[in-house]
N, CA, C and O atoms as a Tripos MOL2 file, in Angstrom:
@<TRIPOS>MOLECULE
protein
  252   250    63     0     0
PROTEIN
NO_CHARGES

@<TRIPOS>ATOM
      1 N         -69.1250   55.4430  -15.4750 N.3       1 UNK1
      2 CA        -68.0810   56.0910  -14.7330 C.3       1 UNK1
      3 C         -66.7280   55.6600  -15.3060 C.2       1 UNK1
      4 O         -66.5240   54.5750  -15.8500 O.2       1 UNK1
      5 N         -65.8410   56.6150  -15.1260 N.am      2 UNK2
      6 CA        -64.4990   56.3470  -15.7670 C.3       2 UNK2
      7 C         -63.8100   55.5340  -14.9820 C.2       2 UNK2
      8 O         -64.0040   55.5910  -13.7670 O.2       2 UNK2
      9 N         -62.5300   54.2870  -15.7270 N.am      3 UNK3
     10 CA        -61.7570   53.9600  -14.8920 C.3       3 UNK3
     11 C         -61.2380   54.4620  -13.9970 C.2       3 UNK3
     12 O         -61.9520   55.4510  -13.8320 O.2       3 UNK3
     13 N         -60.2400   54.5180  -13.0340 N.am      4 UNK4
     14 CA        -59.1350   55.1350  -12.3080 C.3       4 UNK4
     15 C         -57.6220   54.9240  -13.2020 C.2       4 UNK4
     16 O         -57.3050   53.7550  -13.4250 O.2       4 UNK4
     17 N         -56.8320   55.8680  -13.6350 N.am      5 UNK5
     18 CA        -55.7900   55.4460  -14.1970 C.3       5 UNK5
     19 C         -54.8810   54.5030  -13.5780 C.2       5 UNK5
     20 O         -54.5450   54.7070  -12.4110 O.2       5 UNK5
     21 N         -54.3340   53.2600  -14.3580 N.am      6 UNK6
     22 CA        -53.5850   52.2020  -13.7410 C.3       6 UNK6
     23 C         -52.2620   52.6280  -13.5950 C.2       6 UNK6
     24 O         -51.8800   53.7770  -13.8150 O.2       6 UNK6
     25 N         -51.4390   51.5310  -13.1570 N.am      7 UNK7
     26 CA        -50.4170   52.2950  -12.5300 C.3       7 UNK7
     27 C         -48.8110   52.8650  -12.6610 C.2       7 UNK7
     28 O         -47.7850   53.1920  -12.0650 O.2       7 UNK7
     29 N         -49.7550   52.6290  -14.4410 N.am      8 UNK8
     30 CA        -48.4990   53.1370  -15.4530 C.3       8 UNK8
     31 C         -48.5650   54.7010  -15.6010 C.2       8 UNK8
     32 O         -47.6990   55.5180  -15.9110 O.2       8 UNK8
     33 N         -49.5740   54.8020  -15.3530 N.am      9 UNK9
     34 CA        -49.5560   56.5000  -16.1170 C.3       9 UNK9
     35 C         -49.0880   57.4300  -15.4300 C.2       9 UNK9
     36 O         -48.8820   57.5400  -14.2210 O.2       9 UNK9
     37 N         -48.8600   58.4120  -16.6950 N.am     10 UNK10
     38 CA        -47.5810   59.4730  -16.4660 C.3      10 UNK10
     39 C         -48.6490   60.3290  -15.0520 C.2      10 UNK10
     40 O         -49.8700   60.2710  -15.1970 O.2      10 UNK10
     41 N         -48.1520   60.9690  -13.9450 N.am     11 UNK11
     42 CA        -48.3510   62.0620  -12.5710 C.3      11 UNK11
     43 C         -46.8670   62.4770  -12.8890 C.2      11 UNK11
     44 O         -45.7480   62.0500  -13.1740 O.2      11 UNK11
     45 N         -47.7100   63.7390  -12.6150 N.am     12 UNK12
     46 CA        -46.8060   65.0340  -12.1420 C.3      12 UNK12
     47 C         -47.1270   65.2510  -10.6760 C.2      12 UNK12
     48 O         -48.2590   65.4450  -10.2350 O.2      12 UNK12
     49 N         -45.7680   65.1880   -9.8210 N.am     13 UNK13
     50 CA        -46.2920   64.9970   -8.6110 C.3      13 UNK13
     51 C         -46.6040   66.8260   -7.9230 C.2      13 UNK13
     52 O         -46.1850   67.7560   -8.6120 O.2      13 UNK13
     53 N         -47.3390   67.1370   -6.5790 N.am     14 UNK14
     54 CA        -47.7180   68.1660   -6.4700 C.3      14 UNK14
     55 C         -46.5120   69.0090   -5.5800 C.2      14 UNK14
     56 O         -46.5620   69.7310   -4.5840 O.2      14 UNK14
     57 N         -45.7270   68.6720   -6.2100 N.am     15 UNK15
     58 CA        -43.9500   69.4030   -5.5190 C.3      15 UNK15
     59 C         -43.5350   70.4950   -6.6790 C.2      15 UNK15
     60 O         -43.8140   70.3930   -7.8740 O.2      15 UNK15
     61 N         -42.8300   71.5240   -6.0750 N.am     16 UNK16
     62 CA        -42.4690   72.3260   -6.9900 C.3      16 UNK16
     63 C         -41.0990   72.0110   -8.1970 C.2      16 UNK16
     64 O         -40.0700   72.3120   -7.5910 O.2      16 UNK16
     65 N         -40.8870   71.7310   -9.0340 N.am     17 UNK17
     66 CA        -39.9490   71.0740  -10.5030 C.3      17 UNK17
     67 C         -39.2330   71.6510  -10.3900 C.2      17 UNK17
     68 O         -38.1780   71.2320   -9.9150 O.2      17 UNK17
     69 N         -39.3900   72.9100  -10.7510 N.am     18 UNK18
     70 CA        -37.9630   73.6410  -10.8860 C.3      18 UNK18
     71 C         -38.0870   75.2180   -9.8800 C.2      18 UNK18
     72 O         -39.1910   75.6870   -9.6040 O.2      18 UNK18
     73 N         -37.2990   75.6140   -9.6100 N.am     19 UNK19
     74 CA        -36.9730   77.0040   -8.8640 C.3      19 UNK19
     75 C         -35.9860   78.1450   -9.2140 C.2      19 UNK19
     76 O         -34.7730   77.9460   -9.1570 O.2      19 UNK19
     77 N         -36.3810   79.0510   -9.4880 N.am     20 UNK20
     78 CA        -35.2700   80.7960  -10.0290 C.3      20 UNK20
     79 C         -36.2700   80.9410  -11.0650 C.2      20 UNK20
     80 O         -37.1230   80.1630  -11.4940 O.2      20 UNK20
     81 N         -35.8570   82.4960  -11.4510 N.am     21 UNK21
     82 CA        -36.2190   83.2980  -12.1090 C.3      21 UNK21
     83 C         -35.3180   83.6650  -13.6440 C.2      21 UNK21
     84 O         -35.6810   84.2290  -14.6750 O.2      21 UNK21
     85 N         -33.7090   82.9150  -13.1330 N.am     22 UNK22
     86 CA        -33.3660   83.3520  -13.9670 C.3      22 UNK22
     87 C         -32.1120   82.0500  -14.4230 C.2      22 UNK22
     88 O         -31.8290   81.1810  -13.5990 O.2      22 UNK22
     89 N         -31.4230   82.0840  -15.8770 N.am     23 UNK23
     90 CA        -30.5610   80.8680  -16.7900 C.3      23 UNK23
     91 C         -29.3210   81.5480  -16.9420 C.2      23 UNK23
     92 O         -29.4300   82.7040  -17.3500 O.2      23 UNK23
     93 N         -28.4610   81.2380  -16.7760 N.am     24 UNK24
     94 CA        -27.1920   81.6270  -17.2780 C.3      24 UNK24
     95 C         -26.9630   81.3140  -18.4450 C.2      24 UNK24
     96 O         -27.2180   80.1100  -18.4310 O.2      24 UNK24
     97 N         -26.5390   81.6580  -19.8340 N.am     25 UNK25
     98 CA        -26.6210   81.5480  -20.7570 C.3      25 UNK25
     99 C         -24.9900   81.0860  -21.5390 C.2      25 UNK25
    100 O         -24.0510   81.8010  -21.1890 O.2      25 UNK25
    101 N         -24.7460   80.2210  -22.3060 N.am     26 UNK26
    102 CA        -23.5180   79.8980  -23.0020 C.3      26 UNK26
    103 C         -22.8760   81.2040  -23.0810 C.2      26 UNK26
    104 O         -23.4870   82.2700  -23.0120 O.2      26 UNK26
    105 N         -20.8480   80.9960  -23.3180 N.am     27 UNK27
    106 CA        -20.5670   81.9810  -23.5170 C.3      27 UNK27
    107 C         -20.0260   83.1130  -22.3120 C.2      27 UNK27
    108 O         -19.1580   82.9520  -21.4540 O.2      27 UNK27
    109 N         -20.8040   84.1970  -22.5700 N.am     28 UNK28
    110 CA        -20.4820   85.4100  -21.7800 C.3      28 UNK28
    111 C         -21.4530   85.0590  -20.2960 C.2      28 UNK28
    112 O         -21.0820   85.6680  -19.2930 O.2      28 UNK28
    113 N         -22.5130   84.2270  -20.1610 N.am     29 UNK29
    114 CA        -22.8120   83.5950  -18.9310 C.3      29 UNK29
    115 C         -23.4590   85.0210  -18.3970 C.2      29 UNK29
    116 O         -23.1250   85.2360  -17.2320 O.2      29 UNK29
    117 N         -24.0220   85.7030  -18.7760 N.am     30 UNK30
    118 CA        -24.5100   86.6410  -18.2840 C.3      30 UNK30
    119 C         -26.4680   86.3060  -18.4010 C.2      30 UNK30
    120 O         -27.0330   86.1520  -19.4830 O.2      30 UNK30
    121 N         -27.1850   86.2600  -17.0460 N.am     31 UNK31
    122 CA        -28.5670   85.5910  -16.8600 C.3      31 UNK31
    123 C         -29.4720   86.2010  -17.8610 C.2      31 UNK31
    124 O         -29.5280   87.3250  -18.3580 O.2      31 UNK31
    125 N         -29.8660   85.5840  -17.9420 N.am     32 UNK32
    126 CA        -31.4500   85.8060  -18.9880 C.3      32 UNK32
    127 C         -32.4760   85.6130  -18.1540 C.2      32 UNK32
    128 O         -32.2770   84.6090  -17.4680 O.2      32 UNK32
    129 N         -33.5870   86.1980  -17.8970 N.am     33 UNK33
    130 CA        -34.9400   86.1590  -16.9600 C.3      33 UNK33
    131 C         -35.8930   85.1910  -17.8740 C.2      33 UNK33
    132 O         -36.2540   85.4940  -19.0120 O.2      33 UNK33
    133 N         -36.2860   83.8330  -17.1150 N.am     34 UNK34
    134 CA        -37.0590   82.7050  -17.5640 C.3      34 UNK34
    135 C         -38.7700   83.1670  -17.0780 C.2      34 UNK34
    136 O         -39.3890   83.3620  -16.0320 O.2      34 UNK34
    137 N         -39.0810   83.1910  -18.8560 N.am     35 UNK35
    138 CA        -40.6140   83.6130  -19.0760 C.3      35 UNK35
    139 C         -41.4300   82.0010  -19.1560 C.2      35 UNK35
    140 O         -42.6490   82.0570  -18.9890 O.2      35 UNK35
    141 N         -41.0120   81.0260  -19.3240 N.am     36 UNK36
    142 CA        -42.0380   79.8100  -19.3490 C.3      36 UNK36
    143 C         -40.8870   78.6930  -19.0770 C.2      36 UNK36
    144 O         -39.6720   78.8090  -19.2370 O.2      36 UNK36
    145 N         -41.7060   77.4730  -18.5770 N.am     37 UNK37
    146 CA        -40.8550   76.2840  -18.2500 C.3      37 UNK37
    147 C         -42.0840   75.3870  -18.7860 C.2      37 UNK37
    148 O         -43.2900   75.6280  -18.7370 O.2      37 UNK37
    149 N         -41.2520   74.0450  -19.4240 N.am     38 UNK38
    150 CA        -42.3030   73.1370  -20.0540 C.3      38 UNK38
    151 C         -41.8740   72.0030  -19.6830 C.2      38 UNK38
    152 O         -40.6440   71.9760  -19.7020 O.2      38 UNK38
    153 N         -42.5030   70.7340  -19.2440 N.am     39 UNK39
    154 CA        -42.0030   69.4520  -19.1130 C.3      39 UNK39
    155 C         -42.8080   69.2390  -20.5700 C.2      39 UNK39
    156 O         -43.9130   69.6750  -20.8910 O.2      39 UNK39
    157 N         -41.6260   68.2040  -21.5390 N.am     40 UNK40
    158 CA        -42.1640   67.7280  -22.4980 C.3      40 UNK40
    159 C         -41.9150   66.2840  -22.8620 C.2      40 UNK40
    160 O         -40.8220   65.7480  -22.6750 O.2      40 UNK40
    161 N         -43.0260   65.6280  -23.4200 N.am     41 UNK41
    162 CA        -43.2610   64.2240  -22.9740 C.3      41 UNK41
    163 C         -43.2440   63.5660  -24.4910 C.2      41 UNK41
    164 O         -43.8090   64.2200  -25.3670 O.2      41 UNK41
    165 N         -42.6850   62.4240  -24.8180 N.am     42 UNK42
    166 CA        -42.4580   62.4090  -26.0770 C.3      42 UNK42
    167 C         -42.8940   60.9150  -26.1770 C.2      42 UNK42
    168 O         -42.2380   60.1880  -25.4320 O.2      42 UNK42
    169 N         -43.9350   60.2260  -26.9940 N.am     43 UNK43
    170 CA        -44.6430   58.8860  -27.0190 C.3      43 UNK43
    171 C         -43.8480   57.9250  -28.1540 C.2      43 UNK43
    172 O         -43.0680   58.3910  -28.9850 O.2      43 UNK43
    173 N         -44.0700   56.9940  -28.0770 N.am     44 UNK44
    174 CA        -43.4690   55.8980  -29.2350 C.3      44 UNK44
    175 C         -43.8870   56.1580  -30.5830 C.2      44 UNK44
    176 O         -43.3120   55.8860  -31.6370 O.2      44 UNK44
    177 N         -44.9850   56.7290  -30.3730 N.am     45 UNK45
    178 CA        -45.6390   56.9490  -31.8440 C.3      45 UNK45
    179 C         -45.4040   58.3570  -31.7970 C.2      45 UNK45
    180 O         -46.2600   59.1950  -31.5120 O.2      45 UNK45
    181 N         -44.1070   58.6060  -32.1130 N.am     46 UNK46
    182 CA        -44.0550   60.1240  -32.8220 C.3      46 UNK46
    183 C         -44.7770   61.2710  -31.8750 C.2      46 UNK46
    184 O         -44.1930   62.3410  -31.6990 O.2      46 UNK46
    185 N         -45.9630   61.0360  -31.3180 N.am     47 UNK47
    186 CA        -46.2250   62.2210  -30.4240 C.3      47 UNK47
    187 C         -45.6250   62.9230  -29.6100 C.2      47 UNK47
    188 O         -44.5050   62.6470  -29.1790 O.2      47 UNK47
    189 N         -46.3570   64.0260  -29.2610 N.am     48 UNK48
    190 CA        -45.1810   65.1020  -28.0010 C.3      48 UNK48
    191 C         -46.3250   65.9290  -27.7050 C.2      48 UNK48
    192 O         -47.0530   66.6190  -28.4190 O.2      48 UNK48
    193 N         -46.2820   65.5690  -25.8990 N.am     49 UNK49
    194 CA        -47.2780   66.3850  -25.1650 C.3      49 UNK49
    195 C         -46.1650   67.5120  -24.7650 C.2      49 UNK49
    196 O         -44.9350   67.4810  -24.7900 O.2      49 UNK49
    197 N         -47.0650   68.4800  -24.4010 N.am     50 UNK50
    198 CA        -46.4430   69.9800  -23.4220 C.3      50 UNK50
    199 C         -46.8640   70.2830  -22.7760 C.2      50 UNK50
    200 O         -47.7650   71.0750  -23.0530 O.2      50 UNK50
    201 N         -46.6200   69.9530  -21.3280 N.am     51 UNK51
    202 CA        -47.3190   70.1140  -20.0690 C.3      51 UNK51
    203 C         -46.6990   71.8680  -19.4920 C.2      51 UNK51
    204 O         -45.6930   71.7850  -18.7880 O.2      51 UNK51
    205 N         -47.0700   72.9170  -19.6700 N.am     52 UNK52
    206 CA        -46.2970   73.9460  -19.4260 C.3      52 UNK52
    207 C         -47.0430   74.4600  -17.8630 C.2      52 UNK52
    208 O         -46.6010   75.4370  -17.2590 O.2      52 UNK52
    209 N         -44.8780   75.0120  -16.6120 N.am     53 UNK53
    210 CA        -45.8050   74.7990  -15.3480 C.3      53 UNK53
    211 C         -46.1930   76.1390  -15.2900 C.2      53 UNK53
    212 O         -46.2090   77.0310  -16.1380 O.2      53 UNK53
    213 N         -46.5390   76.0860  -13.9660 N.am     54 UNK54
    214 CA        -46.8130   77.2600  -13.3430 C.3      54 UNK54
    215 C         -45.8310   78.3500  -12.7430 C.2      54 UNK54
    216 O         -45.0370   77.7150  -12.0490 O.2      54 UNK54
    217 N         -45.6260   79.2400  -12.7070 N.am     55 UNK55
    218 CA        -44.7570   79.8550  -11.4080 C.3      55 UNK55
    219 C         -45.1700   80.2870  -10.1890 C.2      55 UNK55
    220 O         -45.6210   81.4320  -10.1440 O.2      55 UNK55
    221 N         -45.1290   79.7190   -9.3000 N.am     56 UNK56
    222 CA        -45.8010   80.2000   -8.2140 C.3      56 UNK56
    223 C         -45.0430   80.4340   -6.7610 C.2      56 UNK56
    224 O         -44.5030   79.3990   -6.3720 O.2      56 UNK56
    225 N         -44.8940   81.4780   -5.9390 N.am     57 UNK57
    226 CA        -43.8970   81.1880   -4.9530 C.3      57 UNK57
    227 C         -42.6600   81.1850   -4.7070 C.2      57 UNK57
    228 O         -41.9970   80.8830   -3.7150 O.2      57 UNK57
    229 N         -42.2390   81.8360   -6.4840 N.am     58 UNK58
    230 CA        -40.7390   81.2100   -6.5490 C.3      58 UNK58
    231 C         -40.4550   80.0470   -7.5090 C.2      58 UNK58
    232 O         -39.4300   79.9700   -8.1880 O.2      58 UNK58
    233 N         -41.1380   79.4300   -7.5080 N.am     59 UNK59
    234 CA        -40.4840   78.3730   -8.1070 C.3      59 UNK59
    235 C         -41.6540   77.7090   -9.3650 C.2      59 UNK59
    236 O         -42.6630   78.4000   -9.5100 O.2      59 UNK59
    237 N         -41.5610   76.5330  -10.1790 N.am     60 UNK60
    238 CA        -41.9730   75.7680  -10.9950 C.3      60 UNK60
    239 C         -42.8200   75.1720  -10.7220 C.2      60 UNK60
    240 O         -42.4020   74.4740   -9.7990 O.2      60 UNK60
    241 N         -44.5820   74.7520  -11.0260 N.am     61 UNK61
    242 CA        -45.2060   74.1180  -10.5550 C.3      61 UNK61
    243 C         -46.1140   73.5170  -11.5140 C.2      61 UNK61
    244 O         -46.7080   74.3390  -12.2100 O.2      61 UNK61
    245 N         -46.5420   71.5110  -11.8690 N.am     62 UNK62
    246 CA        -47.0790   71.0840  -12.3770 C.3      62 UNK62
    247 C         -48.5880   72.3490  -12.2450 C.2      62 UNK62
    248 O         -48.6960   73.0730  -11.2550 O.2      62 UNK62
    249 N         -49.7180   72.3940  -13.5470 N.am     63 UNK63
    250 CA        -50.6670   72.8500  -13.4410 C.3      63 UNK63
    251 C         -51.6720   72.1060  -12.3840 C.2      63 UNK63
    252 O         -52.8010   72.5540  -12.1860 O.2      63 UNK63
@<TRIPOS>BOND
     1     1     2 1
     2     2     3 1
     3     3     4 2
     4     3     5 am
     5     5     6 1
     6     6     7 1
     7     7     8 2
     8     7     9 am
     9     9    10 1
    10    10    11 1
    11    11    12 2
    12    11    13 am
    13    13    14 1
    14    14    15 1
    15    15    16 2
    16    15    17 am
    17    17    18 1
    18    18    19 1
    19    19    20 2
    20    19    21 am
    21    21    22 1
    22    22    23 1
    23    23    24 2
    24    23    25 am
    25    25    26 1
    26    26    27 1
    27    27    28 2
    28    27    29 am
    29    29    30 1
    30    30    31 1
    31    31    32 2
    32    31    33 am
    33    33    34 1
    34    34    35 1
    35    35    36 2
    36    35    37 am
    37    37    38 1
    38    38    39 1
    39    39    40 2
    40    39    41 am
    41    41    42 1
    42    42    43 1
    43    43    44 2
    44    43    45 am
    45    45    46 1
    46    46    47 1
    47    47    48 2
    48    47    49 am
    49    49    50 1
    50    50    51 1
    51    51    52 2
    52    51    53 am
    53    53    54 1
    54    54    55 1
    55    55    56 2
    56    55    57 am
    57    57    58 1
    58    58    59 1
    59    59    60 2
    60    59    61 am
    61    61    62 1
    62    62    63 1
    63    63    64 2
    64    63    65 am
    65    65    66 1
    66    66    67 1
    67    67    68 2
    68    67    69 am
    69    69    70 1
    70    70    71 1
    71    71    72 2
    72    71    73 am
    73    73    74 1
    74    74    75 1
    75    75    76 2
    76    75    77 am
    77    77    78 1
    78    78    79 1
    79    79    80 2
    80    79    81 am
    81    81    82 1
    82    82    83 1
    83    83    84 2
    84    83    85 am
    85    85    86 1
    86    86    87 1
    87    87    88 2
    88    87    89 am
    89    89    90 1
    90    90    91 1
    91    91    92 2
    92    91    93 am
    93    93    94 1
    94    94    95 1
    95    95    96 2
    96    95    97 am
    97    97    98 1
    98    98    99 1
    99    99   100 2
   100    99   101 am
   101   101   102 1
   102   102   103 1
   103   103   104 2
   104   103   105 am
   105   105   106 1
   106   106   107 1
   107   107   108 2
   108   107   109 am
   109   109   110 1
   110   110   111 1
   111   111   112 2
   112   111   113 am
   113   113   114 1
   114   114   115 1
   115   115   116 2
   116   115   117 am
   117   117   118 1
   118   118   119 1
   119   119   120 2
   120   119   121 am
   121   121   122 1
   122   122   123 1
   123   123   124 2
   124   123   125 am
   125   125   126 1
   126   126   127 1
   127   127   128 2
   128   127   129 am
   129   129   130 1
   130   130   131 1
   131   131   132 2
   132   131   133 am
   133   133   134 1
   134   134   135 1
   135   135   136 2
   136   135   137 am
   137   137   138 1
   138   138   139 1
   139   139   140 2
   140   139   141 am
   141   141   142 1
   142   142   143 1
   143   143   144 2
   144   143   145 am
   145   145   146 1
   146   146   147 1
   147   147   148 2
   148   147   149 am
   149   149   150 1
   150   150   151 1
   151   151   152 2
   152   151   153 am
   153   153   154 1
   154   154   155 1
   155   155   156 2
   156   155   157 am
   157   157   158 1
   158   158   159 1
   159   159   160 2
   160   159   161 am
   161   161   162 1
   162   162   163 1
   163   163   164 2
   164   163   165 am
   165   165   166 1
   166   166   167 1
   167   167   168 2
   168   167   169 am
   169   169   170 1
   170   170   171 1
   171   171   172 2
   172   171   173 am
   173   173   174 1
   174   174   175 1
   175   175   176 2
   176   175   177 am
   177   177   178 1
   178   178   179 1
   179   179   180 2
   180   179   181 am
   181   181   182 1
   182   182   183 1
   183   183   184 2
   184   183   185 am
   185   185   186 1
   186   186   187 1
   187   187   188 2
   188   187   189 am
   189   189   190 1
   190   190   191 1
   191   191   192 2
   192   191   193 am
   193   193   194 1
   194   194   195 1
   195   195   196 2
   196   195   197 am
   197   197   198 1
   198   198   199 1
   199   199   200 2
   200   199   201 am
   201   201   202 1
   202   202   203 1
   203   203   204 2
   204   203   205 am
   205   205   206 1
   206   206   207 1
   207   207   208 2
   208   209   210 1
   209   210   211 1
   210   211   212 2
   211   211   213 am
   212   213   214 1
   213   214   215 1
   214   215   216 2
   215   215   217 am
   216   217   218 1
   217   218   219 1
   218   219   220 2
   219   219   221 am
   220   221   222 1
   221   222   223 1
   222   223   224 2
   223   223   225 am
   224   225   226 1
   225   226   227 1
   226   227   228 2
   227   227   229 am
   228   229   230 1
   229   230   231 1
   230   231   232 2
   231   231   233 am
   232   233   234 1
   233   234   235 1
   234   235   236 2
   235   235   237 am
   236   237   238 1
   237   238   239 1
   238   239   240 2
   239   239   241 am
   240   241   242 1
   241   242   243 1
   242   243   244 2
   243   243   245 am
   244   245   246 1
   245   246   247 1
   246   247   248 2
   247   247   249 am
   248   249   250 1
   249   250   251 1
   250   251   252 2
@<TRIPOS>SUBSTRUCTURE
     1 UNK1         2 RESIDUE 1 A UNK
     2 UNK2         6 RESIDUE 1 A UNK
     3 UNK3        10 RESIDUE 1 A UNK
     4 UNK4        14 RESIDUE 1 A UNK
     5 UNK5        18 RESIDUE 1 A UNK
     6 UNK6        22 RESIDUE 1 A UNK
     7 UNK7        26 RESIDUE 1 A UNK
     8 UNK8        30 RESIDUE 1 A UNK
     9 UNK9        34 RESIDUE 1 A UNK
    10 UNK10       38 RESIDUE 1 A UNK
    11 UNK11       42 RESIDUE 1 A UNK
    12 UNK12       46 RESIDUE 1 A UNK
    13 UNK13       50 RESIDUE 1 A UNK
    14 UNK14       54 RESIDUE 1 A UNK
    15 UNK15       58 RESIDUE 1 A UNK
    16 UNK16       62 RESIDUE 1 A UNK
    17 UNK17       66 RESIDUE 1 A UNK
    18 UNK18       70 RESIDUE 1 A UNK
    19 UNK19       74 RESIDUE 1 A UNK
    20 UNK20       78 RESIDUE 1 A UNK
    21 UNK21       82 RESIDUE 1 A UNK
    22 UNK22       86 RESIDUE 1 A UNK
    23 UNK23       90 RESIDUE 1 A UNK
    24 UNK24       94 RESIDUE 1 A UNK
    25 UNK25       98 RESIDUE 1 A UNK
    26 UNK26      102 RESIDUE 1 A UNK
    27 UNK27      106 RESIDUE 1 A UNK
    28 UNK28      110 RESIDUE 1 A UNK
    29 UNK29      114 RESIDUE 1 A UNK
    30 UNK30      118 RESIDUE 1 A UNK
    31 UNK31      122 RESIDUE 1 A UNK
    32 UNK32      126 RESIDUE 1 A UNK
    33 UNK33      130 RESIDUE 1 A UNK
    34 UNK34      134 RESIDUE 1 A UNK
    35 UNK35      138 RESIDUE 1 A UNK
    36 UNK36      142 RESIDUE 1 A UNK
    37 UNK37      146 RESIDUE 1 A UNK
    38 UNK38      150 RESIDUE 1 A UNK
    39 UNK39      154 RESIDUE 1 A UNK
    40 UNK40      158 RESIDUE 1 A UNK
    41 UNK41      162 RESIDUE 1 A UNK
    42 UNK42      166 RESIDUE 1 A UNK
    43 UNK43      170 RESIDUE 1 A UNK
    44 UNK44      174 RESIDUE 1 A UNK
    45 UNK45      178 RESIDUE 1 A UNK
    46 UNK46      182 RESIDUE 1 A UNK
    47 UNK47      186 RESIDUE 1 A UNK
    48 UNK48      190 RESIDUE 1 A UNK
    49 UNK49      194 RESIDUE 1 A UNK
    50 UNK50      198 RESIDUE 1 A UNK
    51 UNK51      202 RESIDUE 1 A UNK
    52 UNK52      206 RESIDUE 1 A UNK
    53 UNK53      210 RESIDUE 1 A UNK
    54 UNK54      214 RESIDUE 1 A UNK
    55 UNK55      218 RESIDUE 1 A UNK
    56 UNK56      222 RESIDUE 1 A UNK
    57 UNK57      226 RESIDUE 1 A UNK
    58 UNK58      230 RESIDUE 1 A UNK
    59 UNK59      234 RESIDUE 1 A UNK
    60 UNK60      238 RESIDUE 1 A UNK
    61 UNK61      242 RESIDUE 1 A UNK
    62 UNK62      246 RESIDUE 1 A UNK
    63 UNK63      250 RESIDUE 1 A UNK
């Protein structure tokens, strides 16, 4: 059986991250409609996870 992760490791908690549909953009500031949102996680050794959320409800949600 697997450990339980200790009590360093990275959770995404089960709350919604981010909320809208849409970014105001540099400039002329006129919105752009947001097709994906990513939390991205970047390790000591050069790695990079991409946790990409959900939309659900409105708003941003860990998978």
């Amino acid at each position: 059986m697997a450990e339980p992760p200790g009590d360093d490791v990275l959770v995404v908690p089960p709350v919604p991250l981010a909320s809208g549909s849409v970014l105001e953009t540099e400039g002329d500031g006129r919105p752009v409609r947001i097709t994906a949102v990513e939390v991205v996680v970047s390790t000591e050794d050069g790695g990079e996870l991409r946790i990409p959320l959900v939309h659900r409800h409105g708003a941003w949600w860990a998978p």
